[in-house]
MARMIMAR-52396 format. One line per field, with one value per residue: residue in one letter; x, y, z of N, C-alpha, C in turn. Coordinates in pm, whole numbers. Atoms other than C-alpha are relative to their C-alpha. Layout:
aa	c(A	...);
nX	c(X	...);
nY	c(Y	...);
nZ	c(Z	...);
caX	c(X	...);
caY	c(Y	...);
caZ	c(Z	...);
cX	c(X	...);
cY	c(Y	...);
cZ	c(Z	...);
***
This chain:
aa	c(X	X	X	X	X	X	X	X	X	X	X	X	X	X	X	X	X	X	X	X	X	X	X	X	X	X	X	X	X	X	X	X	X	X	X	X	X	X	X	X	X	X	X	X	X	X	X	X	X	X	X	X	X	X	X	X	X	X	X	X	X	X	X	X	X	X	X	X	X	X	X	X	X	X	X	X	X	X	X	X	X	X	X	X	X	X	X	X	X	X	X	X	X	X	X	X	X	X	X	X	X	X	X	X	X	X	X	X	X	X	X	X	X	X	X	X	X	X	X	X	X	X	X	X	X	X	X	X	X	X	X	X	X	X	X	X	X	X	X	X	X	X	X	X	X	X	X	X	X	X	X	X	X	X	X	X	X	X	X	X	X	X	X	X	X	X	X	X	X	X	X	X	X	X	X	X	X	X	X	X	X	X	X	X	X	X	X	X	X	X	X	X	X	X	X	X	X	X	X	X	X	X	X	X	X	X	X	X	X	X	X	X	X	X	X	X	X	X	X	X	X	X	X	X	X	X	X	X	X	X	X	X	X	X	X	X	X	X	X	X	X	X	X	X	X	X	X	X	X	X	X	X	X	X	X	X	X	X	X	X	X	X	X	X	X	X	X	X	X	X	X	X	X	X	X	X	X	X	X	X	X	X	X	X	X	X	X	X	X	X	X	X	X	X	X	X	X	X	X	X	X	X	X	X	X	X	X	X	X	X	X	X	X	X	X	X	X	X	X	X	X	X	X	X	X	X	X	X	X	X	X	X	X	X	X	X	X	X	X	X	X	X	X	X	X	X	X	X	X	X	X	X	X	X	X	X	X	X	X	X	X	X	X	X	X	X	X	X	X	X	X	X	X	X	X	X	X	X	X	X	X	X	X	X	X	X	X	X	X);
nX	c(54	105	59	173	152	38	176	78	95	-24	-91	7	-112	-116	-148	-109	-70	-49	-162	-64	-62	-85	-151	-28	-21	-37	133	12	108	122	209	59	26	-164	-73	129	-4	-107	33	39	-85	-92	106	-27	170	59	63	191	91	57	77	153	77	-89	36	142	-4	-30	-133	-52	24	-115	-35	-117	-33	-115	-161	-101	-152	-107	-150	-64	-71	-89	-97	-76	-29	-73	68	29	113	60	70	138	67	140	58	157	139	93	-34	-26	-147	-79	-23	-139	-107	-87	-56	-98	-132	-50	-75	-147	4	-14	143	24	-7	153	104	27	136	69	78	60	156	-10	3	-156	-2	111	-17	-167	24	-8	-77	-78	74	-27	-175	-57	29	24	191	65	46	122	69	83	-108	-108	151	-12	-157	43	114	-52	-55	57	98	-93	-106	-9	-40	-126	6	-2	-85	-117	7	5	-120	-37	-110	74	-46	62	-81	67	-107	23	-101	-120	-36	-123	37	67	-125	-15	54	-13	-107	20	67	-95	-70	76	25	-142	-96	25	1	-148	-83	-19	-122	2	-140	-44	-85	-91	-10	-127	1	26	108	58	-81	27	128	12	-87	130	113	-63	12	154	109	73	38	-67	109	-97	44	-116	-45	96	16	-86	103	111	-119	-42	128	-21	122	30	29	-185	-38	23	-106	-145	-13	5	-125	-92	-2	-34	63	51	89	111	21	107	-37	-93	71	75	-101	-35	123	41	-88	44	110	-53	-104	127	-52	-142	-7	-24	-124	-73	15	-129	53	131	54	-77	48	99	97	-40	27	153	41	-80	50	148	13	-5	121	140	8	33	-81	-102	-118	-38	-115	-75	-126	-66	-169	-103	-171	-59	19	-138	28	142	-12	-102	105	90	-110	-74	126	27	-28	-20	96	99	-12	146	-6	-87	-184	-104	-76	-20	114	86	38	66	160	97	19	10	138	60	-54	64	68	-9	16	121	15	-99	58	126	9	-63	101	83	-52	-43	-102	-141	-125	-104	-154	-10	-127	-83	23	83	2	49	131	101	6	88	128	51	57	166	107	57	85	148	83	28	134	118	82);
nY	c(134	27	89	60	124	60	48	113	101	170	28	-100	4	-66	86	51	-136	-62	90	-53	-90	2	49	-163	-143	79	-53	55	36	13	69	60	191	163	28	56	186	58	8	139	132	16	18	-107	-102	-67	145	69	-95	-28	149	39	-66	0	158	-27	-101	-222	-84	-7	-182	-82	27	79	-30	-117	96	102	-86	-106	52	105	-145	-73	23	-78	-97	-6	32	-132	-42	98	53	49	105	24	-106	-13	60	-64	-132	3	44	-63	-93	79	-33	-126	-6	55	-55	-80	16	24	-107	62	-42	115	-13	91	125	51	76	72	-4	114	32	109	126	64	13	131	159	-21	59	164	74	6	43	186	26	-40	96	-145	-19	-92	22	73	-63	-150	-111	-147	-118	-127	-33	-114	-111	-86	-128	-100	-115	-41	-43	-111	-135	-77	-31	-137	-39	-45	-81	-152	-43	-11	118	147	44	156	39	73	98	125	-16	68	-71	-117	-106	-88	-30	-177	-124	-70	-88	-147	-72	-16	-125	-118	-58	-24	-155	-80	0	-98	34	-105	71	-98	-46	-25	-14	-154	-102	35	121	16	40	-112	27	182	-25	-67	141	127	-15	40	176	66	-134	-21	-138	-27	-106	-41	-119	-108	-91	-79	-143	-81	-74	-121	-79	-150	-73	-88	24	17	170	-33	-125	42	135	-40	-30	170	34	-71	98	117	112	39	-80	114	87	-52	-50	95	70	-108	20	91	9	-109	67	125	-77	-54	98	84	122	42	129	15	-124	29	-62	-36	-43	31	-29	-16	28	139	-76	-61	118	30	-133	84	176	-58	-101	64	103	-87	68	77	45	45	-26	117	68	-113	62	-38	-31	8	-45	-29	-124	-82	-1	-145	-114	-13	-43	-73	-89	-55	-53	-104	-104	31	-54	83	33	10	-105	81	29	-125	32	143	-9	8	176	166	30	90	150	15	6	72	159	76	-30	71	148	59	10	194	65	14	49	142	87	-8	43	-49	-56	99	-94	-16	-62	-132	-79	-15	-66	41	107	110	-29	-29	190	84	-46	40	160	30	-73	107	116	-104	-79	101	43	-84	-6);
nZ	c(-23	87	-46	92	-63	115	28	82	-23	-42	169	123	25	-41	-54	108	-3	-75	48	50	-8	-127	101	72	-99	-154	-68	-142	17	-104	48	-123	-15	-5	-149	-52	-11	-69	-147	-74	-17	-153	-98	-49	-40	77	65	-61	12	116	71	-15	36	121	38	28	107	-53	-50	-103	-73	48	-153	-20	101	-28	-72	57	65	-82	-37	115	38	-135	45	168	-22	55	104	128	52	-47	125	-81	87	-92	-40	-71	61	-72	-22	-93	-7	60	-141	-107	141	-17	-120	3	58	-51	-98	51	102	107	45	141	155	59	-14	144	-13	142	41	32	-8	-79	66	10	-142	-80	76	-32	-139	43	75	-109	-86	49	-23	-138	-120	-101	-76	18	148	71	106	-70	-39	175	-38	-99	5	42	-8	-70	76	104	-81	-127	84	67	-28	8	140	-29	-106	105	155	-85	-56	86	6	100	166	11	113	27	-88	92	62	-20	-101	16	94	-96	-74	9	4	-120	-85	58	-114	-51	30	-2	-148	-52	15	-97	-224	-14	-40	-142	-77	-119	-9	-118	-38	-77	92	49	54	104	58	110	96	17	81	86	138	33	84	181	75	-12	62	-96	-25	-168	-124	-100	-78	-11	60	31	-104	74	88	-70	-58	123	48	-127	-78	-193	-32	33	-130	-101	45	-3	-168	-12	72	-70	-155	6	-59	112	78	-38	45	62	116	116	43	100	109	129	51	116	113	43	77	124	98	-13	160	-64	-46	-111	-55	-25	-98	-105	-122	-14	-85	-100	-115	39	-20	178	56	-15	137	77	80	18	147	119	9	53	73	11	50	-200	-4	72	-39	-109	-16	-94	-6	-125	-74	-135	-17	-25	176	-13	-27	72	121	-17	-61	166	22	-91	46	132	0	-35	-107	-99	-167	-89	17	-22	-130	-27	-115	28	74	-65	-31	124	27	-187	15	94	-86	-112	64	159	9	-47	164	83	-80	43	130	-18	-57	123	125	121	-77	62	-71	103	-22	49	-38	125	39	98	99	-66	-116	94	-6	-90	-27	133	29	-85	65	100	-86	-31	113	51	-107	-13	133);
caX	c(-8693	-8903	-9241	-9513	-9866	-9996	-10398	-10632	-10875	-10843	-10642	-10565	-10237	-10051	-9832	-9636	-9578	-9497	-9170	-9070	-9065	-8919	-8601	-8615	-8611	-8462	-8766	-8864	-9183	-9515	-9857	-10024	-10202	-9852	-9745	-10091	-10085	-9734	-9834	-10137	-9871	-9704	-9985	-9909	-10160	-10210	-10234	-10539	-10689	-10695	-10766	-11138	-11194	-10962	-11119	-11506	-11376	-11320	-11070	-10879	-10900	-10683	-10555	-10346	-10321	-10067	-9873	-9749	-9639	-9475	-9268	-9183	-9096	-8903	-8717	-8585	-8400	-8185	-8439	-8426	-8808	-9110	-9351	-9738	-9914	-10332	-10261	-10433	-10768	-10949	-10999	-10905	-10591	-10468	-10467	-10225	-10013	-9921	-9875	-9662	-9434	-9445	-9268	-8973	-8995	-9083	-9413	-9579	-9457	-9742	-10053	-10012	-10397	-10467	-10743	-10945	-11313	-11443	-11536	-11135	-11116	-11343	-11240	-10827	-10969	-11081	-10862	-10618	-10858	-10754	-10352	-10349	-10473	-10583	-10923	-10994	-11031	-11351	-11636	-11871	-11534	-11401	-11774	-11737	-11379	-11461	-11787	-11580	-11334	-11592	-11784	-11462	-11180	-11231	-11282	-10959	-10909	-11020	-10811	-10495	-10640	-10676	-10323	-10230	-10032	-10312	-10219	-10484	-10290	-10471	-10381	-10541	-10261	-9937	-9724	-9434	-9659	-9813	-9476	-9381	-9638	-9590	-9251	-9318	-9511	-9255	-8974	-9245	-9268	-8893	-8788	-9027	-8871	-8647	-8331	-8257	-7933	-7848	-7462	-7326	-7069	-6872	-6797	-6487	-6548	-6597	-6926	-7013	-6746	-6882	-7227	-7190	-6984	-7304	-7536	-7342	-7341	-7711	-7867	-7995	-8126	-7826	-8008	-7720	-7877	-7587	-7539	-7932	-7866	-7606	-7790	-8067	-7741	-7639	-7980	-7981	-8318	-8513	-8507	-8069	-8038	-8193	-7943	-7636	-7698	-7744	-7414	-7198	-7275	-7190	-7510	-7750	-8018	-8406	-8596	-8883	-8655	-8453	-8740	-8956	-8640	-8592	-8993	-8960	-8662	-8835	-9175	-8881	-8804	-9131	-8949	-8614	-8437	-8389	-8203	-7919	-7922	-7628	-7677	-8001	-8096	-7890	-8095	-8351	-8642	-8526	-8490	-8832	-8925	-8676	-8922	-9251	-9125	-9057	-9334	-9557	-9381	-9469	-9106	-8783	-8466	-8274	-7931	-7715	-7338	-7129	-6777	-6594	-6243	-5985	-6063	-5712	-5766	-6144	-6023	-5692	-5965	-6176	-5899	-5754	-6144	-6167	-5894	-6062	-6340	-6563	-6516	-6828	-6874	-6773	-6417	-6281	-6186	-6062	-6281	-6567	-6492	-6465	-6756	-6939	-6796	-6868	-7229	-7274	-7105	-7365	-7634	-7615	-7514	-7834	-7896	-7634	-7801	-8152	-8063	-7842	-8150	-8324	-7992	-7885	-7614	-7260	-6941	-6688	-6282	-6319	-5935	-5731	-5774	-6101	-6056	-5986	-6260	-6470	-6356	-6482	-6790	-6888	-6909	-7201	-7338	-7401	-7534	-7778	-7887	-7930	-8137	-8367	-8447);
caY	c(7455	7281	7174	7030	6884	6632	6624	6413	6175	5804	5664	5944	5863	6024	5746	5692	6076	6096	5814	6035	6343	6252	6097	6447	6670	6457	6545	6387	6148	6236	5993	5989	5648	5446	5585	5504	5151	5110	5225	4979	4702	4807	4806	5153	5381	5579	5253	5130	5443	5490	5138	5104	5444	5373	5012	5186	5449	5797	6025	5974	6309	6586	6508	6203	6313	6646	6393	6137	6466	6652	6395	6248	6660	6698	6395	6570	6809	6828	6775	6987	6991	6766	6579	6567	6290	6239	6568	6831	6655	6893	7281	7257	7065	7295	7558	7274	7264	7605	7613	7342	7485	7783	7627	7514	7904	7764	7752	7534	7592	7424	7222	7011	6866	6537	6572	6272	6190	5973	5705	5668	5682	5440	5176	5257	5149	4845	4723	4789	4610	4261	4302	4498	4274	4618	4596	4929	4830	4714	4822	4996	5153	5306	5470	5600	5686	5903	6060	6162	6342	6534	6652	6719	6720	6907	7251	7273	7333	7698	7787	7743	7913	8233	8167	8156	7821	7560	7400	7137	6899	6654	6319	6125	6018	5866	5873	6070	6322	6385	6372	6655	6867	6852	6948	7251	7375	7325	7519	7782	7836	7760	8075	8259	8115	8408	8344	8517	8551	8713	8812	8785	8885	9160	9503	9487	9135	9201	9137	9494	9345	8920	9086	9283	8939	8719	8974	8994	8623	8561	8884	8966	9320	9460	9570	9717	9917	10110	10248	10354	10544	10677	10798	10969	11110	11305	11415	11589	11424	11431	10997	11143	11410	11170	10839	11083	11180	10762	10706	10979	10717	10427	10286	10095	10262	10180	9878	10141	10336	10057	9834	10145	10168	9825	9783	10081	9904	9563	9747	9910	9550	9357	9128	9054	8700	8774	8986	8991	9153	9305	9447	9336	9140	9262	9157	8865	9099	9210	8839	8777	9144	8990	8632	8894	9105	8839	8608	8937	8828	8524	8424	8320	8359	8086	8087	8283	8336	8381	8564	8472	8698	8745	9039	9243	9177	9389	9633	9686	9726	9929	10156	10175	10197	10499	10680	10610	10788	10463	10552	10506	10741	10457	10407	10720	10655	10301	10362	10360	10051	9822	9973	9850	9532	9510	9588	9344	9005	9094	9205	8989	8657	8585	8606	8283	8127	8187	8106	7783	7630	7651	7484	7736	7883	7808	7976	8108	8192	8591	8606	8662	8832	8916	8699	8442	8523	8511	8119	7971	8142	8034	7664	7659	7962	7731	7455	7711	7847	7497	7393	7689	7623);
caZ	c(-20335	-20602	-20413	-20657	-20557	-20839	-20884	-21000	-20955	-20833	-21164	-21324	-21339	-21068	-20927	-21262	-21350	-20995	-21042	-21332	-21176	-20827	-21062	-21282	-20991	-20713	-20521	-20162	-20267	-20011	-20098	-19821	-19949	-19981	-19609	-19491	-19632	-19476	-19134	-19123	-19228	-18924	-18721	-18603	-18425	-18673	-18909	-18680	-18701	-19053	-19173	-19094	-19263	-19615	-19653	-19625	-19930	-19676	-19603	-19364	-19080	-19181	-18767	-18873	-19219	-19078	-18855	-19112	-19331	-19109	-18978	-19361	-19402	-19023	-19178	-19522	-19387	-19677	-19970	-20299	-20302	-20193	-20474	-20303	-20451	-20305	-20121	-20041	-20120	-19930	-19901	-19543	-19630	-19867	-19566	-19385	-19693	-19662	-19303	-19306	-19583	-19446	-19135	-19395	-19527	-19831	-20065	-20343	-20687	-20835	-20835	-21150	-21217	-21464	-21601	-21681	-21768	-21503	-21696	-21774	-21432	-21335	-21618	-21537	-21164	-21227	-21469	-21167	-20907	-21128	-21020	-20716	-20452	-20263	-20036	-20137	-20545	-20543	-20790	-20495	-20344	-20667	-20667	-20390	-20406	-20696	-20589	-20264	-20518	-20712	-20405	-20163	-20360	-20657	-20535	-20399	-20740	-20660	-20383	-20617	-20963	-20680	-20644	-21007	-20930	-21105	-21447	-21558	-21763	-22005	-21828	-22131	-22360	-22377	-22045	-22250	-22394	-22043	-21881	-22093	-22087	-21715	-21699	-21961	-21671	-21441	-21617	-21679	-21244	-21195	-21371	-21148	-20786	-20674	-20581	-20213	-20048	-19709	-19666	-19324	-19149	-18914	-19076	-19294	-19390	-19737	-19778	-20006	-20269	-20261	-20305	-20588	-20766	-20677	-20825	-21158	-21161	-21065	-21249	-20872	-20733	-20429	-20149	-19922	-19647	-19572	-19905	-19949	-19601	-19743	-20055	-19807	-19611	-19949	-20027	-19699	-19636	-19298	-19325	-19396	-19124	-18877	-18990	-18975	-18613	-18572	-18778	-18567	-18228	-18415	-18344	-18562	-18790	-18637	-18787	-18925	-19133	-19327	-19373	-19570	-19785	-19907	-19913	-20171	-20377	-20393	-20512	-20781	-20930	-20962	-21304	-21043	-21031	-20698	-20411	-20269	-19901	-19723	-19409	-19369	-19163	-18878	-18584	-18512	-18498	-18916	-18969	-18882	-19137	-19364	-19402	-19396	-19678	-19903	-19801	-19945	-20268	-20223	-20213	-19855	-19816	-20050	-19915	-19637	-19639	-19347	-19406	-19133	-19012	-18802	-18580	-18579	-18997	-18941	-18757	-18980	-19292	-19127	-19063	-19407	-19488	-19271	-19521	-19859	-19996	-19940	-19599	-19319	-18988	-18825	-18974	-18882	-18556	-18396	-18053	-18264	-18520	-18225	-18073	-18408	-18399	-18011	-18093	-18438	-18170	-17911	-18201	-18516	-18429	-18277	-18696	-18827	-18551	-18697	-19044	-18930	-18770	-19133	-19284	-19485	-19345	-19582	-19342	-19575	-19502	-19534	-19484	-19818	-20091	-20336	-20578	-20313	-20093	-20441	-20508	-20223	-20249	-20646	-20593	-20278	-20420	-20758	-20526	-20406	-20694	-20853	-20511	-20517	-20877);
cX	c(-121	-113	-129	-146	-68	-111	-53	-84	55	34	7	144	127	117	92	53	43	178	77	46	39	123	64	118	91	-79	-37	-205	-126	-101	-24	-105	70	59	-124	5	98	-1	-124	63	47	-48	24	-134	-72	-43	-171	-136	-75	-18	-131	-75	57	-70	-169	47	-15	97	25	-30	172	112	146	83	147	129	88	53	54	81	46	50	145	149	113	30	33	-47	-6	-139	-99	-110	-142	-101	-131	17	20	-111	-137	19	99	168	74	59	128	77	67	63	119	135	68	101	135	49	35	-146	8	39	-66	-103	-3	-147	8	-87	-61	-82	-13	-51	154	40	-30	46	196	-2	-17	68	138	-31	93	119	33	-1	-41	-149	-62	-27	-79	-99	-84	120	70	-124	4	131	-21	-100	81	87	-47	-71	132	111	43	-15	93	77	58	101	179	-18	18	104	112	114	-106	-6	-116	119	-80	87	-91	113	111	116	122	-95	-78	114	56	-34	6	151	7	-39	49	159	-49	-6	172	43	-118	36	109	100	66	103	-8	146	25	85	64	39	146	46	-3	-118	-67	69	-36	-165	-9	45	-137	-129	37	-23	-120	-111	-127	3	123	-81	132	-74	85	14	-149	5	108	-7	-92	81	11	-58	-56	-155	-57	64	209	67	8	125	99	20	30	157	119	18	57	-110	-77	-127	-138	-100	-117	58	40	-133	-98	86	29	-131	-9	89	-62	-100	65	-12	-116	49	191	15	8	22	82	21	151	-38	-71	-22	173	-54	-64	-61	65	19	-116	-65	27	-131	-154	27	-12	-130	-150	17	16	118	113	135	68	175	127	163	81	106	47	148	85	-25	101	-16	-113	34	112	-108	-63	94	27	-195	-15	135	-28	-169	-144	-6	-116	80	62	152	93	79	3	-119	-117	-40	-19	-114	-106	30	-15	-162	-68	36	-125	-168	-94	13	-93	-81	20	-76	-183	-15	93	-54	-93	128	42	91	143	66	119	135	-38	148	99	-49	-167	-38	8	-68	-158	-8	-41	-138	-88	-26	-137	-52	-75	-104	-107	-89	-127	-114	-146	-98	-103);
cY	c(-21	-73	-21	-147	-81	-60	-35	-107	-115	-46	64	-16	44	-54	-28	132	-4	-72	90	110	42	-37	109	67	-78	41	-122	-70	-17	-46	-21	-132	-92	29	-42	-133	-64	7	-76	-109	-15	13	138	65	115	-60	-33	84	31	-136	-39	100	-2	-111	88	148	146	24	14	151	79	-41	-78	18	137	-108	-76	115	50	-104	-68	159	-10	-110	-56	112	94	-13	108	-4	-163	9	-23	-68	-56	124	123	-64	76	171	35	-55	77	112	-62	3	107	70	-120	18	113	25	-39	129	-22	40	-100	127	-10	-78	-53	-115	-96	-19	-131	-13	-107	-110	-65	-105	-138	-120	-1	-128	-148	-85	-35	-125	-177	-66	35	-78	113	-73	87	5	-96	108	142	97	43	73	88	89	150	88	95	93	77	91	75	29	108	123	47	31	182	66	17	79	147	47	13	-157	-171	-23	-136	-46	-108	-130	-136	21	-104	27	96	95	85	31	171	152	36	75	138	122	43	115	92	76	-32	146	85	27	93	-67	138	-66	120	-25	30	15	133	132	3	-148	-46	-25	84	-92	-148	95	58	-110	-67	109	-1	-150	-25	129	39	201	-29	110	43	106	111	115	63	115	81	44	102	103	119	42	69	-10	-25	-180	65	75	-120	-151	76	21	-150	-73	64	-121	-104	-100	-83	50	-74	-54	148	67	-84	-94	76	-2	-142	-47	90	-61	-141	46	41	-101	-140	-139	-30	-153	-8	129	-33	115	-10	135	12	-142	12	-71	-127	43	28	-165	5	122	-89	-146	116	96	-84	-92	116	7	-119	-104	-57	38	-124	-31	96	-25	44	15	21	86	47	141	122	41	85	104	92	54	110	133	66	42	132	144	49	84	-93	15	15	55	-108	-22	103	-14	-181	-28	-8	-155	-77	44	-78	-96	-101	-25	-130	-184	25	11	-109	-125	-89	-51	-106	-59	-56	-73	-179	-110	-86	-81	34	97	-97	140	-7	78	155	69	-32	125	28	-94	-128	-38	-65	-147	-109	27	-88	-158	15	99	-107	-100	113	-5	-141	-73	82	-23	-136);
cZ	c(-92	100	-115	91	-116	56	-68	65	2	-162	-88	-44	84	62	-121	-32	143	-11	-82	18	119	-65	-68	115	133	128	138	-50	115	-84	116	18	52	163	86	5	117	162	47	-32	100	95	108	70	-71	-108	72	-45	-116	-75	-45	-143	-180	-76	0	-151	63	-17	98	91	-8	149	-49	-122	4	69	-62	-114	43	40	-137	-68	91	-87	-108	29	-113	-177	-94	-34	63	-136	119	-76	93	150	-26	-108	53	23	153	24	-115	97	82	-69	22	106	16	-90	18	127	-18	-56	-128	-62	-111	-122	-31	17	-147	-32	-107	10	-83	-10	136	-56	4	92	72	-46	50	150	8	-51	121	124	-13	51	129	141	120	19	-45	-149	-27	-31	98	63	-100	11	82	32	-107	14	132	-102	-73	119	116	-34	-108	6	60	-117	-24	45	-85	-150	119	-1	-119	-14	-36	-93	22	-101	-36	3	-109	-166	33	133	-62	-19	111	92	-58	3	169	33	-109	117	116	-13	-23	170	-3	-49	46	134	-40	116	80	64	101	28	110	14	73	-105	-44	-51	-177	-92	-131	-128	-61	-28	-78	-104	54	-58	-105	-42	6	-41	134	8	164	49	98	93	50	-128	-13	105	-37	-119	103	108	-142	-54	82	-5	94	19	-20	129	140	8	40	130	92	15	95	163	-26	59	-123	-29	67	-73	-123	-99	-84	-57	-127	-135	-72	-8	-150	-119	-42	-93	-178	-78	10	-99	107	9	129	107	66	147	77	81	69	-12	109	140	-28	-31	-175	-24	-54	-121	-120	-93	-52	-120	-113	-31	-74	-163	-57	-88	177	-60	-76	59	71	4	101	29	119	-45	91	35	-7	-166	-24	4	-67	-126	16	14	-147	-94	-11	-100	-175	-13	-2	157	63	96	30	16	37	138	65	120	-70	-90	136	134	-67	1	137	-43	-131	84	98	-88	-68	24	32	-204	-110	67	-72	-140	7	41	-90	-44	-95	35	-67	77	-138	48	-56	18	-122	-97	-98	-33	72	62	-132	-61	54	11	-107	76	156	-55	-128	68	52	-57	-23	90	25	-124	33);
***
């Protein structure tokens, strides 16, 4: 998900770059001026509220300022990215910013800044004042309009250089020549968002074989927790000894060992487009790990797939599984597969559930072959990709 915040000072320009690059990106347009205005047209209660204080040249209180974005977020379910135009304007509202995207498991891309003398500023303002018919474009409220953004505004400034995601851009110029230098900046952070998938489904579904074809296609890192325990199985290591005793029950491996292991593989792959997770998350409780590992690189889950199949078709796999040298403890005996797939129905589905709430949950036919299993997958995977970017 592309989210950009566009800063700047009172006429610096950011309502006209913002037109061009909600049209670009197909981006979900937040100003919290223009929904402000529109809710005192509508004489709303949050209109009343903020009227008095918009028309004397304040800022509105961060209070009503969270309510009209969160519900112009709650309803974009479906949005490839949100454009923030006049916010955060405040250290305090950059803090809400990130709590609120963090509630879409999401994060800013960017703060793109124009940079403007205030003189520009000031004369841009006015010249505006002549056409707009606005209350708030008069000479002492542009004054104060900009002195609030130099003493309150501009050090949220800080708070994003900390975060390596603040680009000034010089917003004096021609609008192509500032248009482009903003979206330079843009494809510079897109090929940093990682692209995260989570591979669901019952054991024998196919999922080892569809994740190994979406990391070839999306140059991702496979995380399979099965096969790393099965690496520390044939290295006859204590974290191996203790899994195989695990594996013989047919039960599932506990959260402290698997999580150490793909903490240690992520650590491996610091330059990755992504990862690609199979068998992980199994539970809710590894969901929830799952959002805290990635959110430590300061990245989410981008898109979950859920191979659906018939169960007689599982346990038939798991069987012929069970005589191949890919075979798992589990497959060896039938009493034990549909213990495992006894335990992943009362386990795991609590899991689709978690990720279907978020919207990102594509169900896929896991009953044919490969290659056909691998057709239906390519086209929403693409749509993924293309949405994460």
């Amino acid at each position: 998900m592309l989210n950009i915040a566009l800063f700047g000072a009172p006429g610096a320009g950011k309502g006209t770059q913002s037109e061009l690059l909600m049209k670009k990106h197909n981006l979900v347009y937040i100003a919290t001026g223009d929904i402000l205005r529109q809710e005192i047209a509508d004489s709303t209660e949050l209109g009343l509220a903020a009227k008095s204080i918009i028309e004397s040249g304040g800022l509105v209180s961060d209070e009503i300022i969270v309510q009209i974005i969160e519900k112009k977020i709650i309803t974009n379910p479906d949005a490839a990215g949100f454009l923030f135009d006049g916010f955060p304007r405040t250290f305090v509202q950059a803090y809400i910013l990130e709590g609120l995207l963090l509630k879409m498991h999401t994060s800013l891309t960017c703060l793109l800044s124009l940079e403007v003398p205030p003189e520009e500023s000031f004369k841009r303002l006015l010249n505006r004042a002549k056409t707009s018919g606005r209350s708030d474009d008069t000479e002492t409220v542009i004054k104060n309009r900009l002195k609030e953004y130099e003493e309150k505004t501009a050090p949220v400034a800080q708070f994003y250089k900390d975060q390596d995601l603040y680009f000034p851009i010089q917003g004096v110029g021609s609008i192509e020549e500032i248009n482009r230098e903003l979206e330079e900046v843009i494809e510079q952070e897109l090929r940093k968002v990682l692209f995260n998938i989570v591979l669901l489904g019952y054991p024998g579904a196919g999922r080892g074989t569809q994740a190994r074809n979406l990391a070839r296609e999306y140059n991702l890192v496979y995380v399979s927790t099965g096969e790393m325990l099965k690496e520390e199985i044939g290295k006859g290591s204590h974290v191996g000894r203790t899994v195989q005793a695990i594996f013989d029950k047919g039960d599932l491996v506990p959260d402290e060992i698997v999580i150490k292991l793909i903490e240690k593989l992520i650590r491996r792959n610091p330059e990755a487009s992504g990862f690609i997770f199979k068998g992980f998350p199994r539970t809710l409780v590894q969901a929830y790990i799952l959002d805290g590992l990635l959110r430590k690189i300061n990245s989410s889950v981008s898109f979950t797939l859920d191979i659906q199949c018939p169960t007689l078709e599982l346990i038939k796999r798991l069987d012929a599984r069970g005589k191949t040298e890919r075979c798992m403890n589990y497959d060896l005996e039938t009493t034990t597969i549909v213990h495992r797939l006894e335990q992943h129905e009362k386990i795991c589905l609590p899991v689709v559930d978690y990720y279907r709430k978020q919207r990102k949950v594509t169900v896929i036919d896991g009953d044919g072959t490969p290659e056909e299993i691998w057709n239906r997958i390519k086209g929403p995977a693409e749509e993924a990709w293309r949405k994460a970017r």
